[in-house]
N, C-alpha and C positions, 0 to 999 in steps of 0.2 A: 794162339792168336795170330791171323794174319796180318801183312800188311799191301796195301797197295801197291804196288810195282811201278817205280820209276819217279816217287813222289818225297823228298827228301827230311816233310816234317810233318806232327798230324798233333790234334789235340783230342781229346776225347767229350762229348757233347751229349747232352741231357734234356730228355723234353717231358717233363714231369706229368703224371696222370690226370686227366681233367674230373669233375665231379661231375659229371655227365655222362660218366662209363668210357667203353673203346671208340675211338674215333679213326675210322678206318681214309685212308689216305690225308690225313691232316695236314694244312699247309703252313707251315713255322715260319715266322720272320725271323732273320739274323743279320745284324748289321758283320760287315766282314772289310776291316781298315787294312790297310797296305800296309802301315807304320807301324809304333810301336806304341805301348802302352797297356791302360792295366784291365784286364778280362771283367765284363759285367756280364748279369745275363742275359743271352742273348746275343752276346756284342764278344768279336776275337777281333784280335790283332796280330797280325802275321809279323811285325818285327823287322820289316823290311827283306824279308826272306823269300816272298813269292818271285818266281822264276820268269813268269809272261803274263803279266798283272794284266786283266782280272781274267785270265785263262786256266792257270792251274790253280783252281779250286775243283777237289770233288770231296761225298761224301760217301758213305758206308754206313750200312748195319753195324752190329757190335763186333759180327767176326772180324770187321778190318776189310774185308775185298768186296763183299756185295755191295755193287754203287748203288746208290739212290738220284731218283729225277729231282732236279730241282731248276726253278728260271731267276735270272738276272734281271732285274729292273733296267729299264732303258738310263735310267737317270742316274749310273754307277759314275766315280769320279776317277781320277789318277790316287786317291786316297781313299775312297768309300766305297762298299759295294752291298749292296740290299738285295739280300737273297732271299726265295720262298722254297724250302726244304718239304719235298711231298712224304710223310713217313706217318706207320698209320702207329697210333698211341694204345697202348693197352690202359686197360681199366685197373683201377685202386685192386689191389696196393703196389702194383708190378708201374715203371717206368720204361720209356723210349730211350735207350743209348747207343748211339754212333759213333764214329770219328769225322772229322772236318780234318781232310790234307792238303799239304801245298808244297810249291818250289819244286816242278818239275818244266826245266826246259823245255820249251817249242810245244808244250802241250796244247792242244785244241780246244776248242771251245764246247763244255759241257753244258750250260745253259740250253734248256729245251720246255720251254712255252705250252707247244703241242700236246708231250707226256704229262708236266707237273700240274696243269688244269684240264681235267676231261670232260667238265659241264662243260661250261664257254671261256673262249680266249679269243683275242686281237687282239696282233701289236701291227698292224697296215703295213702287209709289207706290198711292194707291187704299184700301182700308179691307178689303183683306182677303189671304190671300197665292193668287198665282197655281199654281192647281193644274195648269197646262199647263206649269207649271218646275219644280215642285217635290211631291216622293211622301214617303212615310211617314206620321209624327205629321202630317198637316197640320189637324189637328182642333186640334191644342193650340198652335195658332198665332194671332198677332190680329196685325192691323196697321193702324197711326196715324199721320199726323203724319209718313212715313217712316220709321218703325220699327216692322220684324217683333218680336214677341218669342214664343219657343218657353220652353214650361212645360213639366215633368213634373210628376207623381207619385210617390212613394214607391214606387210596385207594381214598376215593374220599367223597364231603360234605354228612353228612345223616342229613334228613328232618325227623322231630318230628310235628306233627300238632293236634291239639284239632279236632274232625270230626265235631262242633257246627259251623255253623255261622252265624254273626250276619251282618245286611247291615246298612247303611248310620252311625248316629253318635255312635264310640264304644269306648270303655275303658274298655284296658285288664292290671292284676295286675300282678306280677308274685315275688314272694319271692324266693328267688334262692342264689347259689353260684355260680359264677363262674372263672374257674382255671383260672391263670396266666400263661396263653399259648395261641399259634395260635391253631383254630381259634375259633370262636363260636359265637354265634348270637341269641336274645329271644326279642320276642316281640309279634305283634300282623300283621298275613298277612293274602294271600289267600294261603292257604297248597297246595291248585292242584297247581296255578300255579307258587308261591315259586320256584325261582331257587337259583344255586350255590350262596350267598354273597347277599341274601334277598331283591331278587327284588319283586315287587308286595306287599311290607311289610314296618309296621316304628318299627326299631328294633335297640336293642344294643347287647355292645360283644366285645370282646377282637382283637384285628387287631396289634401288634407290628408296622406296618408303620401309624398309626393314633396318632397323642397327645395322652398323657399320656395314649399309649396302648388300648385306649378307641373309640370305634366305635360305633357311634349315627349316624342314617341316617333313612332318610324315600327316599323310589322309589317307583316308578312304575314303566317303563321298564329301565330307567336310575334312580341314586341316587341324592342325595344331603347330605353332612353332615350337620347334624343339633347343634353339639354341641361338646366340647372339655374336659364338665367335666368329671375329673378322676375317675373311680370305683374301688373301692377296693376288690382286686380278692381276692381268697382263705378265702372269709371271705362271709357270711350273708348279703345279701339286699335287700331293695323293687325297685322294678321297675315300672311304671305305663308308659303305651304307649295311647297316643288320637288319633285318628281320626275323623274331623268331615266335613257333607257335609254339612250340613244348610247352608246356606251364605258361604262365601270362603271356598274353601277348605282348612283344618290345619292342619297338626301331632305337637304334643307333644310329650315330654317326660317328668317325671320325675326319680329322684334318692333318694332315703330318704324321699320320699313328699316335695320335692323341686324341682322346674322345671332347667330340664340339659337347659341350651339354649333356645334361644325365642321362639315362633310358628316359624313356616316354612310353607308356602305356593305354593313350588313350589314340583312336582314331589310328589306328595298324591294319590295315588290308591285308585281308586272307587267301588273295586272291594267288596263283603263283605267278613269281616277279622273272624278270630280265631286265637286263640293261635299258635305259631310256635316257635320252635326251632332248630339253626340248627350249627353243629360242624364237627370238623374237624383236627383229632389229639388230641383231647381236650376231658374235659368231664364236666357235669352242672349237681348241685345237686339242685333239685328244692323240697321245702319245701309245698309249696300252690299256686297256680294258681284261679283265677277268672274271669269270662268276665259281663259285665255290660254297660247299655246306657249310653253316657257324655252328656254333652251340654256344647255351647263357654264359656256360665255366671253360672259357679256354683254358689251355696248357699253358703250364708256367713253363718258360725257358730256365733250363740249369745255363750257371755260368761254365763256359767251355775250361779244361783239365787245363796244367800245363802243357809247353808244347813237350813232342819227343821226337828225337831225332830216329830215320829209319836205322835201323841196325846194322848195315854196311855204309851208310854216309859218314864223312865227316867233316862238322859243321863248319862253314867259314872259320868261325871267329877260334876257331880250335886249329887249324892249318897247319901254321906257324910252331906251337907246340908239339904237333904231331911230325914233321918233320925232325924239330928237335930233338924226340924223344928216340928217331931211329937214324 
């Protein structure tokens, strides 16, 4: 068994088989905390050990040295960091296992956006938004600092859409603010034929006649709401929208990586989706956008091993001892 060169601890990571078969490039959520505490799945804690927080993080195959692509969420803290691990899952009864290492000094920055989503990705880097990814309103768009933000007008809805799409099972991501006003709407549809109030689409958004100002619904030529949880506007969040044909047709939603409301099966567009936005007096600061394959049964997260020290390190908190001992 290898190990990674230059990286002082690693745990070993588990991405269990979905009941959907092999899933090739799958994208894993893993919460990954600076601090210390106790391993859930899904969720490691480096112990205070990372070297150039949040730079020395990589991952591996099982041998220990083949890295694997994965991207950083813009929204990591001095405590937190939300990573999407690209690694493709084998079918029942065989599992996904890796290692997760850290604590290597003045290491660079592995996050890579570009490699870990190959359907669609933005995260606006540059000072204006890219018209070879994106059609509609792109006139009422401006981009800073890594934030798009898309404006309307009173005159009438403007349609923002990703030019990519993807057909039958998709899951699109979107990090976003959105204002505490009528109207506005983000999720995942068809852009051509997207009309006023997101038909052809499973999308949320601000509606003051909807529960708690909050409008979840998935259509096709009519809607259905799917859900009544409240978003909290003028503030940072994730949004995750599914669509899937395999077997029943389904939209999802999520909010925070919690699901808004149940599936919904009725009124699902078969149409293939891409990203969409759409507003109306209003305006959406969106942070990173993604589109990527779903399926019904995703992969269960094993909880990460203990850690292991690399085999020529010795660990801080052991120093002192080790001194002593020669």
């Amino acid at each position: 068994m290898g190990w990674l060169a230059g990286y002082a601890y690693r745990s070993a990571i588990t991405i269990n088989h979905s009941g959907d078969g092999a899933l090739t490039d799958w994208k894993s959520y893993w919460k990954i905390y600076s601090g210390a505490g106790a391993n859930a799945a899904g969720v490691l804690y480096l112990g205070g050990l990372a070297l150039n927080w949040p730079n020395d993080i990589q991952f591996t195959d099982s041998d220990g040295t083949t890295t694997k692509y994965y991207y950083r969420e813009e929204d990591y803290t001095a405590s937190l960091a939300n990573i999407q691990l690209r690694a493709s899952v084998p079918a029942h009864p065989d599992d996904w296992t890796g290692y997760i290492y850290w604590g290597k000094a003045a290491d660079t920055d592995h996050s890579d956006i570009a490699n870990t989503f190959t359907t669609f990705y933005d995260n606006f880097p540059g000072v204006a938004i890219d018209t070879a990814k994106w059609a509609g309103k792109t006139d009422h768009c401006t981009v800073a600092s890594g934030v798009m933000t898309f404006t309307a007008d009173s005159a009438d809805w403007h349609l923002l859409y990703a030019k990519t799409l993807t057909a039958n099972n998709v899951r699109g991501r979107i990090l976003c603010t959105l204002q505490n006003a009528d109207y506005s709407l983000i999720g995942i549809g068809n852009g051509v034929n997207t009309a006023a109030g997101g038909t052809h689409a499973v999308t949320t958004g601000h509606h003051s006649g909807k529960t708690n100002h909050s409008w979840w619904q998935t259509a096709d030529t009519s809607s259905t709401d799917m859900a009544t949880t409240a978003i909290g506007f003028d503030a940072a969040h994730k949004f995750d929208f599914v669509r899937l044909l395999t077997g029943t047709d389904t939209a999802r939603t999520f909010y925070d990586d919690t699901q808004a409301g149940a599936d919904c099966t009725t009124h699902v567009d078969v149409n293939s989706f891409n990203i969409i936005a759409q507003t109306l007096s209003s305006h959406i600061h969106f942070t990173s956008v993604w589109v990527d394959i779903a399926t019904y049964n995703p992969p269960v997260l094993g909880t990460p091993g203990a850690k292991e020290d690399a085999p020529s390190y010795i660990p801080k908190e052991s120093y002192y001892s080790h001194i002593l001992a020669h």
